[in-house]
C-alpha positions in Angstrom: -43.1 -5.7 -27.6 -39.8 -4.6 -26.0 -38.4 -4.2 -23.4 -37.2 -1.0 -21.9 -35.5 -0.3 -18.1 -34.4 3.0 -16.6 -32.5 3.7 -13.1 -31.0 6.3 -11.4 -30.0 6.9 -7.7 -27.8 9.2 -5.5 -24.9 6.2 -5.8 -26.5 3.2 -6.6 -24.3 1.7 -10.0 -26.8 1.3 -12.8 -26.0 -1.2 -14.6 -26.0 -4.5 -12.8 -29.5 -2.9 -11.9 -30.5 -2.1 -15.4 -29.3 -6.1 -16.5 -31.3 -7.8 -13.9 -34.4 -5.4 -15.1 -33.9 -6.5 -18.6 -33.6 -10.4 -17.7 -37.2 -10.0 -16.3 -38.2 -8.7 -19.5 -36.7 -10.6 -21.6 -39.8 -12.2 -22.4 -40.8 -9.2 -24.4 -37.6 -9.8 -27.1 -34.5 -10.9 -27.4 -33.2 -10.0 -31.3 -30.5 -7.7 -29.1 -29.8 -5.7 -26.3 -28.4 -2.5 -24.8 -27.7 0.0 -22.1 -26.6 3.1 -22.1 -25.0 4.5 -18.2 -24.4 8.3 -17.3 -21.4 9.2 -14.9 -22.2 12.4 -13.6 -21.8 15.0 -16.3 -19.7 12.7 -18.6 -21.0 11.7 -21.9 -22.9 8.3 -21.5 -21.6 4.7 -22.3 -23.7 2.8 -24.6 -23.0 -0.7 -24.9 -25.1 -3.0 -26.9 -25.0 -6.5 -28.2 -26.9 -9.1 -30.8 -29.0 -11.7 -29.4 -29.8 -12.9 -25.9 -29.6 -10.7 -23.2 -26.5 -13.2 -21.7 -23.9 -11.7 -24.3 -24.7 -7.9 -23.1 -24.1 -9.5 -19.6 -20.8 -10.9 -20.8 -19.8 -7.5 -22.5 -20.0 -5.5 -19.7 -19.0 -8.1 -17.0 -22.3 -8.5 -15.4 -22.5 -4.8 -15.3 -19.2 -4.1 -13.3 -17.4 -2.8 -16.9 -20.0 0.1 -16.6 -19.8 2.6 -14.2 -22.1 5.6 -13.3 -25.5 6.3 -11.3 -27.9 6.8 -14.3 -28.7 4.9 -16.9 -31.2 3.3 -19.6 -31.8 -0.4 -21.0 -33.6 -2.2 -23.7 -34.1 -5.6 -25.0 -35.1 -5.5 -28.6 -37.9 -7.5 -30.7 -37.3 -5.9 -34.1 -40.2 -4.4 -36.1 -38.1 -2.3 -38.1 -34.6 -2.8 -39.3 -33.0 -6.5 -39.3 -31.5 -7.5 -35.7 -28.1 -6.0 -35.5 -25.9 -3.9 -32.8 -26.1 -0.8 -34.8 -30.5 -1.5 -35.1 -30.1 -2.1 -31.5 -31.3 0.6 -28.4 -29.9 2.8 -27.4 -30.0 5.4 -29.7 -27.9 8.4 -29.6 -27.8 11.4 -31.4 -24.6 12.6 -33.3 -23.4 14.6 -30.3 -24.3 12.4 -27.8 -27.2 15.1 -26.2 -30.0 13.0 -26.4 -30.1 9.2 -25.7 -32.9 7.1 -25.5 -34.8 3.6 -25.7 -38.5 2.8 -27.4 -41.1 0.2 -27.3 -43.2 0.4 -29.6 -43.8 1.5 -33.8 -43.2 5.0 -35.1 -45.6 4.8 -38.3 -44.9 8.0 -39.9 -40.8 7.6 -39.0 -40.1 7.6 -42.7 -41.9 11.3 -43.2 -40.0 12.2 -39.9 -36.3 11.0 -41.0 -36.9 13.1 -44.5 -37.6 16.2 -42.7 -34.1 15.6 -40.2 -32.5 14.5 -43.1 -33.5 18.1 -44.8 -32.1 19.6 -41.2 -28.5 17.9 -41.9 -29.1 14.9 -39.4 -27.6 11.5 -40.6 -28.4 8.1 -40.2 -26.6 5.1 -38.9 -29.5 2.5 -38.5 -32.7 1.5 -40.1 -34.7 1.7 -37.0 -38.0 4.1 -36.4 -36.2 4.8 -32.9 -33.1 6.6 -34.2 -35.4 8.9 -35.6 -37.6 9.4 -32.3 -34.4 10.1 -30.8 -33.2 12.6 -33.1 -36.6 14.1 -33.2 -36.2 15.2 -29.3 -32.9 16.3 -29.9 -34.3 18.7 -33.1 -36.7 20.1 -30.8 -34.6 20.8 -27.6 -32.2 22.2 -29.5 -34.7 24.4 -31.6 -36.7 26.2 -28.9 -34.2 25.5 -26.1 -37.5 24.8 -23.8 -36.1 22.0 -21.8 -36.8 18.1 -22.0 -40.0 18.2 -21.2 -41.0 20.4 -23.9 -38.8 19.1 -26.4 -40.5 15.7 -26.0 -44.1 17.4 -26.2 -43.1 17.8 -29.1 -42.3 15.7 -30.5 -45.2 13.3 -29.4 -47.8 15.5 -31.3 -45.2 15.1 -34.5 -45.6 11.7 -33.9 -47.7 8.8 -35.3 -48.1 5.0 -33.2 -47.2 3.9 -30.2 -44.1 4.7 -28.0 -42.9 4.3 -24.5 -39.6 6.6 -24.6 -36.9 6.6 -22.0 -34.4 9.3 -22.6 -31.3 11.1 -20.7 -30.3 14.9 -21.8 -26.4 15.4 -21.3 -27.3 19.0 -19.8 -29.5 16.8 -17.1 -27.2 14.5 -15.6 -29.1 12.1 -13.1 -32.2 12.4 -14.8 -34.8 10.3 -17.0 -37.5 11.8 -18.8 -40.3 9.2 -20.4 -42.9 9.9 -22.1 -46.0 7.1 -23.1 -48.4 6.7 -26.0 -50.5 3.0 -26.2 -47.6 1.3 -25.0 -47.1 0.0 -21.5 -44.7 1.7 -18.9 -44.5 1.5 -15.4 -42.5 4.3 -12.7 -41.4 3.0 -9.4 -39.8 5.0 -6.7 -37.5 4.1 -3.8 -35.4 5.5 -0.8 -33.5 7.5 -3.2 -34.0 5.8 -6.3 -36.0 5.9 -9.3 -37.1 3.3 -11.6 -38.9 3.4 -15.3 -40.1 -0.3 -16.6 -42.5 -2.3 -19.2 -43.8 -4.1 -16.8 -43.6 -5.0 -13.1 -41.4 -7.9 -12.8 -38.6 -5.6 -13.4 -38.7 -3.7 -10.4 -40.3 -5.8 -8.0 -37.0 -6.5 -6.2 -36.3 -2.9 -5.5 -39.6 -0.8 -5.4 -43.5 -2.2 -4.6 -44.4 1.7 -4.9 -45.1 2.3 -8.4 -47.2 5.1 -10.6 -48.9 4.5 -13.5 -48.3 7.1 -16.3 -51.2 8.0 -18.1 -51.7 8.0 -22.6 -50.2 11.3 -23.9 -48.2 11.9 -20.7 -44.6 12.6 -19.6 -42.3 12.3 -16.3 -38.9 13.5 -15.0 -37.5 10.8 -13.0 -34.4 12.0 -10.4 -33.3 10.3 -7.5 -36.6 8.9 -5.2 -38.6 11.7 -7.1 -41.3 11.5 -9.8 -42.9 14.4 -11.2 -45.9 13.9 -14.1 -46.9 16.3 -16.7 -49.6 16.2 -19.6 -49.1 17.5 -23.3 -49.4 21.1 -22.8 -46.4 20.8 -20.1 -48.5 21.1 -16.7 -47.6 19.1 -14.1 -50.7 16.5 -13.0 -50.8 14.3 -9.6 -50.8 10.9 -9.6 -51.3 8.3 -6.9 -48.8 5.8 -5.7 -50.0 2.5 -6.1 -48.6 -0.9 -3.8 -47.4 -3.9 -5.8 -48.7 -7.2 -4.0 -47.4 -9.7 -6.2 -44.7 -11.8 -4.4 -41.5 -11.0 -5.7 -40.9 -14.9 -6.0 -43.2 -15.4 -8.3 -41.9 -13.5 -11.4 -38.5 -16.1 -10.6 -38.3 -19.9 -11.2 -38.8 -21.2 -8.1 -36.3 -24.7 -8.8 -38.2 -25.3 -12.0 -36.4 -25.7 -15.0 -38.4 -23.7 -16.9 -41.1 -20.5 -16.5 -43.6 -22.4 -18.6 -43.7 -25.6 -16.3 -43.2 -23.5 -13.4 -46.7 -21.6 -14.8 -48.5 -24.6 -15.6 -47.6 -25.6 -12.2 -49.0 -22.6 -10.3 -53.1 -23.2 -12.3 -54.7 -24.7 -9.4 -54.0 -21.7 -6.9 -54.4 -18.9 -10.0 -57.6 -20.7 -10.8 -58.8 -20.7 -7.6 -57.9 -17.3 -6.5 -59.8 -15.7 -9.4 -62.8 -18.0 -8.4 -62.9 -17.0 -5.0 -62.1 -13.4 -6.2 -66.1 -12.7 -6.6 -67.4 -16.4 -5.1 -68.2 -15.2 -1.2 -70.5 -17.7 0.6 -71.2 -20.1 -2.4 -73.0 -16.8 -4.8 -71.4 -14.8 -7.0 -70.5 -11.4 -6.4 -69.7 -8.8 -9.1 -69.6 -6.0 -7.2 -65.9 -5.8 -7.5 -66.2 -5.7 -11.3 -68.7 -3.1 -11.5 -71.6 -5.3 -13.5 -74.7 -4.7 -11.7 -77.8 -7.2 -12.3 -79.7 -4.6 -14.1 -77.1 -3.8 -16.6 -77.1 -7.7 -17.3 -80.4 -8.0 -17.7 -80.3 -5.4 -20.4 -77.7 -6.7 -22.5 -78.6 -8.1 -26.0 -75.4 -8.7 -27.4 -72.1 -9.9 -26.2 -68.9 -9.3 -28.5 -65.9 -11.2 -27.0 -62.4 -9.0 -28.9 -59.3 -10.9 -28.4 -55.7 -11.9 -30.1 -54.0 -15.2 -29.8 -54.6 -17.3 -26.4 -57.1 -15.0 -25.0 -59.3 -15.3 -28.6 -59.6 -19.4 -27.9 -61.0 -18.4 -24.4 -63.4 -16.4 -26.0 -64.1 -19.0 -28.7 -65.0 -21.5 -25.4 -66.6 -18.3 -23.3 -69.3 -18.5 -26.6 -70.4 -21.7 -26.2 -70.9 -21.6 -22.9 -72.6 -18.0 -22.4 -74.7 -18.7 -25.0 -75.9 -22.6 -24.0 -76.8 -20.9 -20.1 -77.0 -17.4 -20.6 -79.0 -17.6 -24.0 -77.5 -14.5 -25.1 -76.0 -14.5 -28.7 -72.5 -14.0 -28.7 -70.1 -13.3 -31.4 -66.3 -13.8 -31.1 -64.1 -11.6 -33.2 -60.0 -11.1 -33.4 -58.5 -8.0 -32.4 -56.5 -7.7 -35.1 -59.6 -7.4 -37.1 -62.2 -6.0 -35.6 -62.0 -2.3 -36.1 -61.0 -2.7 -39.5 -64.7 -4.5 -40.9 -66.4 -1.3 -38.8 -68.2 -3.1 -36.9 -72.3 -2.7 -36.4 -72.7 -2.9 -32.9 -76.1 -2.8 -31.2 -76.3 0.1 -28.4 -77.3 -2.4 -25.7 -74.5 -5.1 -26.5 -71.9 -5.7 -23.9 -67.9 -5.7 -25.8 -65.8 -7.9 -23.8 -61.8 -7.6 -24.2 -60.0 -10.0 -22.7 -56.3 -9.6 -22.3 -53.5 -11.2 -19.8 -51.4 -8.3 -20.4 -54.1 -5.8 -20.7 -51.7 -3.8 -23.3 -52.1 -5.5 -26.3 -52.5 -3.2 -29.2 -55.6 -4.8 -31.2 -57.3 -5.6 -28.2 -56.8 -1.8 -27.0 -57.6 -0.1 -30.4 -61.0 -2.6 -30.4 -61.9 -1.2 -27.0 -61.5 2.4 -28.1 -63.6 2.0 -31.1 -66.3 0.2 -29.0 -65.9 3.1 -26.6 -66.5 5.4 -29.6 -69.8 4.0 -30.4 -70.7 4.5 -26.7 -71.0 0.6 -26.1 -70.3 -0.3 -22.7 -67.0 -2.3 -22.2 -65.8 -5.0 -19.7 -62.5 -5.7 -19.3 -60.7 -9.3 -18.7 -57.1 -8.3 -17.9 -54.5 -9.8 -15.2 -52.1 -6.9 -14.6 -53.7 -4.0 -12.2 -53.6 -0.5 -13.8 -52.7 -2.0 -17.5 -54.2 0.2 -20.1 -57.2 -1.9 -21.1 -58.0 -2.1 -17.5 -58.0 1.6 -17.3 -59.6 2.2 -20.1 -62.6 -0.1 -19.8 -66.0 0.3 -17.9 -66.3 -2.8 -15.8 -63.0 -4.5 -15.3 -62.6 -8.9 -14.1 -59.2 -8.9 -12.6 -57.9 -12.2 -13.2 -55.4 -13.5 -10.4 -53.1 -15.6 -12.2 -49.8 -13.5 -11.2 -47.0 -12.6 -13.9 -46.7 -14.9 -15.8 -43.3 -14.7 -17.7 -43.2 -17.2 -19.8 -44.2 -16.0 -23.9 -46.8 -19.0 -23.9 -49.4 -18.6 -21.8 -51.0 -21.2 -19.7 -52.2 -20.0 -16.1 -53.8 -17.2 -17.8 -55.7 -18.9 -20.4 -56.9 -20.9 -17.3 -57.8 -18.0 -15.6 -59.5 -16.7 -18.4 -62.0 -19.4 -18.8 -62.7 -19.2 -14.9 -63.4 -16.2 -15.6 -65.7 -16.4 -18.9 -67.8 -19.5 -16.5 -68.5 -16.8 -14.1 -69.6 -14.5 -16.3 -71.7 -17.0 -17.7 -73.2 -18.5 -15.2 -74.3 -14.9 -13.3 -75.5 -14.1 -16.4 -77.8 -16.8 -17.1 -79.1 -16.6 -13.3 -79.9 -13.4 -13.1 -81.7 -13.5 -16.2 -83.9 -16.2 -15.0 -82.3 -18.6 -17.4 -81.0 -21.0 -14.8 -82.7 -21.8 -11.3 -81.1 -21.3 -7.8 -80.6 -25.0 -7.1 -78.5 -25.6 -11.0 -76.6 -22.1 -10.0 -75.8 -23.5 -6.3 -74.4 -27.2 -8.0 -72.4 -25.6 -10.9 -70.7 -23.1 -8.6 -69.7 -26.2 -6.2 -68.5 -27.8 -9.3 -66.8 -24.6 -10.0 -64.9 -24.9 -6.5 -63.6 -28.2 -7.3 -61.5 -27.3 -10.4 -58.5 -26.5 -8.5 -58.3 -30.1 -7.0 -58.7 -31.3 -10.4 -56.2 -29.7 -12.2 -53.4 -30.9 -9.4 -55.0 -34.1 -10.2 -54.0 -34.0 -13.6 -50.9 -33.0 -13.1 -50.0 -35.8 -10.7 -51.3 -38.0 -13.0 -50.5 -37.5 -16.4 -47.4 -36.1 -16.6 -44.6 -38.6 -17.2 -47.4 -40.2 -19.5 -47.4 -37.4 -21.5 -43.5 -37.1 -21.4 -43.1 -40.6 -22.8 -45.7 -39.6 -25.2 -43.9 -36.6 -26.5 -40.4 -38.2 -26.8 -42.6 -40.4 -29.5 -43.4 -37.8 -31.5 -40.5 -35.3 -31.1 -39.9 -35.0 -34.8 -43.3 -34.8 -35.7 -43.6 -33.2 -38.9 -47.5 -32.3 -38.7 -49.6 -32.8 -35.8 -54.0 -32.3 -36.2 -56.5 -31.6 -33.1 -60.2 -32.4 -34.0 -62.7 -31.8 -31.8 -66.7 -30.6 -31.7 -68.4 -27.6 -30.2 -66.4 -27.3 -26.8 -63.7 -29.6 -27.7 -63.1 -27.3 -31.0 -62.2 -24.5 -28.8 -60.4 -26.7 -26.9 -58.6 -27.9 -29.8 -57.8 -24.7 -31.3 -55.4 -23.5 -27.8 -53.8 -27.2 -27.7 -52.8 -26.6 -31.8 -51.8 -23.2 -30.8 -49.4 -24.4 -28.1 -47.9 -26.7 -30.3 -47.1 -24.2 -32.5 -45.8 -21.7 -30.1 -42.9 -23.6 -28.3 -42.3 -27.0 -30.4 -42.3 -25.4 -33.7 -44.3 -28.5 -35.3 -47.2 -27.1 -37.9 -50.3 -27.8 -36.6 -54.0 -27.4 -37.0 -56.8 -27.3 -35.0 -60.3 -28.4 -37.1 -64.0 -28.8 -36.5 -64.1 -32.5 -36.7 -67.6 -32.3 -39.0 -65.4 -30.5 -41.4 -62.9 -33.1 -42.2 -64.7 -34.7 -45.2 -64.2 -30.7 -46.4 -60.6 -31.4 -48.1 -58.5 -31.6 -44.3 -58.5 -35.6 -44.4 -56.2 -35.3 -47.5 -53.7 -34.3 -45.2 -53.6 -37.6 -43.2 -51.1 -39.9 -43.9 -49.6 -42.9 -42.7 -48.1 -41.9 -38.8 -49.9 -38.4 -38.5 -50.3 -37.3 -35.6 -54.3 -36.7 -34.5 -55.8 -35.7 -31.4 -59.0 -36.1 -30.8 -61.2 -34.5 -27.8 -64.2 -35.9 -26.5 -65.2 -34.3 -23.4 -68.8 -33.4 -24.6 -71.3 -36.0 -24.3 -73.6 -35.3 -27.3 -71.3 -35.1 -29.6 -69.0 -38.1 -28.4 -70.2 -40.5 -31.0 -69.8 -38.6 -33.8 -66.4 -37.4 -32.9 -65.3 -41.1 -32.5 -66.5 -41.4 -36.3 -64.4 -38.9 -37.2 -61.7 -40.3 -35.5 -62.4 -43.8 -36.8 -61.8 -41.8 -40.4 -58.4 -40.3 -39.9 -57.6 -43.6 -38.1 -58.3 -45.7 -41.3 -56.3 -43.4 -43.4 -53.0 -44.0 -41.3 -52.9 -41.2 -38.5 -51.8 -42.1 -35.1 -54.7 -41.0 -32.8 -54.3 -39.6 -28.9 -57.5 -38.9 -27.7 -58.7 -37.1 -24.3 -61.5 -37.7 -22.2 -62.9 -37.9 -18.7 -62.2 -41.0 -16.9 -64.8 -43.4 -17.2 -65.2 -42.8 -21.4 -62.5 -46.2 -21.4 -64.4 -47.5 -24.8 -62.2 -44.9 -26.6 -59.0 -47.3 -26.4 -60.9 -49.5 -28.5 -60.2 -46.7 -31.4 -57.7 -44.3 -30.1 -53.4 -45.4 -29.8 -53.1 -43.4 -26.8 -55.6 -41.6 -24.2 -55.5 -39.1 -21.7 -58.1 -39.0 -18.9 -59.2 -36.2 -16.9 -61.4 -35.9 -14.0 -65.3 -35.7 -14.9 -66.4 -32.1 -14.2 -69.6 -30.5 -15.7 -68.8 -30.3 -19.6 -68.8 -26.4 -19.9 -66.1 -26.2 -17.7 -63.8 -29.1 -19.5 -61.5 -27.0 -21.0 -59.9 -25.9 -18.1 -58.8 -29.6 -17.3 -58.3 -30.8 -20.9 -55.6 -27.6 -21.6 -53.5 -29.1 -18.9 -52.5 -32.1 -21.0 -52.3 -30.1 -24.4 -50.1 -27.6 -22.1 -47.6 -30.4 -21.1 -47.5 -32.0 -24.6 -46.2 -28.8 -26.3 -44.1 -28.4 -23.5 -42.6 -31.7 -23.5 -42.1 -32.2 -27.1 -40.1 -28.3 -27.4 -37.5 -30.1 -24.4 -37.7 -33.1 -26.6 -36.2 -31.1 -29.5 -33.8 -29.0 -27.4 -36.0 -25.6 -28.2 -35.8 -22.8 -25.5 -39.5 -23.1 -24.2 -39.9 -20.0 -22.8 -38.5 -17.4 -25.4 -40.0 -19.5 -28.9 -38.3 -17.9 -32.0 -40.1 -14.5 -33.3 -42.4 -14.2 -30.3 -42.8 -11.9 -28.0 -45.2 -11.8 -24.6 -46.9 -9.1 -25.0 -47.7 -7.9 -28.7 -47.8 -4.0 -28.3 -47.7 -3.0 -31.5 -50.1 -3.4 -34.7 
């Protein structure tokens, strides 16, 4: 989940450039910060400071304070060890040989710090990284092999995940990194080097970047990378061209990433869709599914955390209503640890925005293992789930920075509807004419979503400044509007900090009602027409027992504000693609209500954007 930077150049001072790094990473925590800048052959300065990023800025003077060519960075989520500045990165060991910076969890550090402690290494934090650190430094100084060796290793001593960034004070101007499940990206330039998490944080120096592989290492000097696997021998790799705009990882005159994002749905939404619709069919040549493999599938398994799971809770409904394949939809988190049965000619689908999240990664593996094919859902090129999978869907939704996702999600569902709808046409489970119409339906979403947006969003502010002190807050919905119900609640959650709940409306009468009281807030969703009526029962129920109702629907459905306190409309569109125009409301309301409270909406407390760890 953190964030780590690295930088070194023939003059270039580091550390303004390691700060601006880290504040485009920032989204991957904020408990503390830290960089530690080489001057040549002099021991390194390690500054580091608790909390947000701005007070490392402040320490060091926007970076001014520190001087020197090379240097390392981290912004800390904490797993182990409270936030502090001594728990912060850098570490160091004692002499100051080895420094270095980790993302990631070191499961068997406590084995590992016994056996240093037994060498006569101390202690000064409660962090698994310290010992990483001190690790390297055991083993350089043992065999007196070099970096590169030292940090070999040390990665076969080690258990979990890691991306390392360290500087040896015998290798002045130089980085070594070495990667393990977690993400990591190199960039090159005219004489520079970068390391980073993720792209955003070189984007304004380098669009050349590598992509270092599981189990492998690199010795980064001045406009030079150089890759090597475990057993020390160096490997090629290809230079890869970053074509995200540089603007797009910044605000752009929003006050916020998360309304900027919410903003920028219509052209994600419709870049994915036009991604593999050419001349009004869909093509899936680009993600590697040919028609045969689809028509031998019996089995979809949707594996995803958070976000990216309620897509796959909607992507169920609707694959199996067209595609009549059964689908089950199963959490990341859990999925390996049931061992799953998994029939030899299902399809596993992982669906991931960062394509580096550790569940999701360690499901794919295990599906891999039982020689299930695998299609991947990601939206960052060369992530290790894309890699890793069989078939990838690149999803063009851009970085998105802010820790609660939105264009994603949306592009997500696109996504899942495509899937779906080739599925269930190939397979002779939908006619050409039905495939034609719900493709131009498809087309029209991005117009739709602007619509809402232009619509409903000083509605929706006035709305939330109602209910800004909420204390409880309920969505309800059936079938689709469940789904849809389930990211709304999870939104709330994420950014206003107000408990909420998402419920099957049938299963209210099963103990949930007891939780409405007079002024609770309920939302109800009714975007699917056979199951409109009974959701308005169910709304009529929680209404009777004092809860304040918003409901949402497609325009036209006007009956509702006979029951409902306050409605939302959104345009009609064909009901198995409605939750990409009902999120946009649910988006806005957890946005609006977080301002409403004063909460910092894009970094919500204890999250973290991408969850690399276990």
């Amino acid at each position: 989940m953190c964030g780590i930077v690295g930088f070194t150049s023939d003059n270039t001072n580091a550390a303004p450039i390691l700060l601006d790094g880290l504040s485009k990473l920032e989204y991957r925590g904020y408990d503390s910060a830290g960089i530690a800048v080489r001057n040549g052959e002099a021991d390194p300065q390690i500054v580091k400071a608790k909390g947000r990023l701005k007070l490392l800025a402040e320490k060091t003077d926007d970076g001014r304070a520190v001087s020197g060519c090379c240097g390392i960075g981290h912004t800390r989520w904490a797993t182990h060890g409270e936030p502090s500045e001594a728990n912060a990165h850098p570490h160091c060991s004692e002499d100051g040989n080895v420094v270095g910076v980790h993302n990631g969890i070191i499961e068997n550090y406590v084995e590992l710090k016994e056996k240093l402690i037994r060498k006569g290494y101390t202690f000064y934090s409660e962090t698994d990284t310290e010992v990483a650190i001190k690790m390297v430094d055991y083993y350089y100084k043992k065999y007196g092999m070099g970096p590169i060796d030292a940090l070999a290793k040390t990665m076969v001593r080690v258990r979990g995940s890691y991306a390392l960034a360290v500087m040896f004070k015998d290798f002045p101007g130089e980085i070594y990194v070495a990667r393990k499940d977690s993400p990591m990206i190199i960039g090159v330039g005219d004489h520079e080097s970068y390391v980073a998490s993720d792209v955003p944080a070189v984007l304004k120096y380098t669009r050349s970047v590598y992509y270092i592989g599981n189990l492998e290492m690199a010795r980064l000097t001045p406009g030079h990378a150089a890759f090597f696997n475990l057993d020390g021998d160096e490997v090629e790799k290809e230079l890869v061209e970053i074509t995200w705009d540089a603007e797009a990882a910044e605000k752009g005159g929003y006050e916020h990433f998360m309304m900027k994002e919410i903003h920028e749905q219509p052209k994600a939404v419709g870049d994915t869709i036009h991604s593999v619709v050419k001349d009004g069919q869909i093509d899936f040549s680009a993600v590697g599914l040919t028609e045969e493999e689809m028509k031998e599938i019996s089995q979809i398994y949707i594996v995803a955390c958070g976000s990216a799971y309620h897509v796959g809770m909607a992507a169920q409904y609707v694959i199996e209503d067209l595609a009549k394949i059964p689908v089950r939809v199963e959490l990341g988190s859990e999925f390996r640890y049931r061992k799953p049965l998994l029939d030899k000619k299902g399809l596993v689908i992982v669906i991931s925005q960062s394509g580096e999240t550790a569940d999701s990664l360690a499901a794919l593996r295990e599906a891999k293992e039982q020689g299930i094919k695998t299609l991947a859902v990601v939206n960052v090129v060369g992530s290790s789930i894309a890699r890793e999978a069989d078939k990838v869907f690149y999803t063009l939704a851009g970085p998105e920075i802010a820790v609660a996702t939105t264009k994603a999600y949306s592009t997500q569902l696109v996504a899942s509807y495509l899937l779906a709808m080739q599925l269930a046409y190939v397979r002779g489970e939908m006619d050409e004419q039905n495939y034609k119409d719900m493709i131009a339906e498809l087309l029209t979403l991005p117009e739709k979503i602007q619509k809402v947006l232009d619509d409903d969003k000083e509605r929706i502010q006035w709305f939330a400044s109602k209910f800004a002190n909420a204390r409880d807050a309920f969505f309800i919905g059936r079938g689709l509007d469940y789904a849809i119900g389930m990211e709304g609640s999870l939104k709330m959650k994420e950014v206003s900090y107000v408990h909420s709940e998402a419920y099957a409306a049938g299963e209210l009468k099963h103990g949930t009602i007891s939780l409405i009281e007079d002024g609770t807030l309920v939302i109800g969703l009714l975007t699917q027409a056979d199951l409109y009526e009974k959701t308005v029962s169910n709304l009529v129920e929680v209404k009777s027992r004092g809860a304040y109702l918003m409901a949402l629907s497609f325009y036209g459905k006007y009956e509702i504000e006979d029951t409902a306190d306050f409605v939302i409309y959104v345009p009609k569109t064909d009901e198995h693609f409605a939750p990409t125009l009902a999120a946009i409301p649910l988006q806005l309301l957890g946005y609006y209500i977080s301002v409403a409270r004063g909460l910092d909406v894009d970094k919500p407390r204890n999250l973290a954007k991408s969850v690399t760890v276990e």
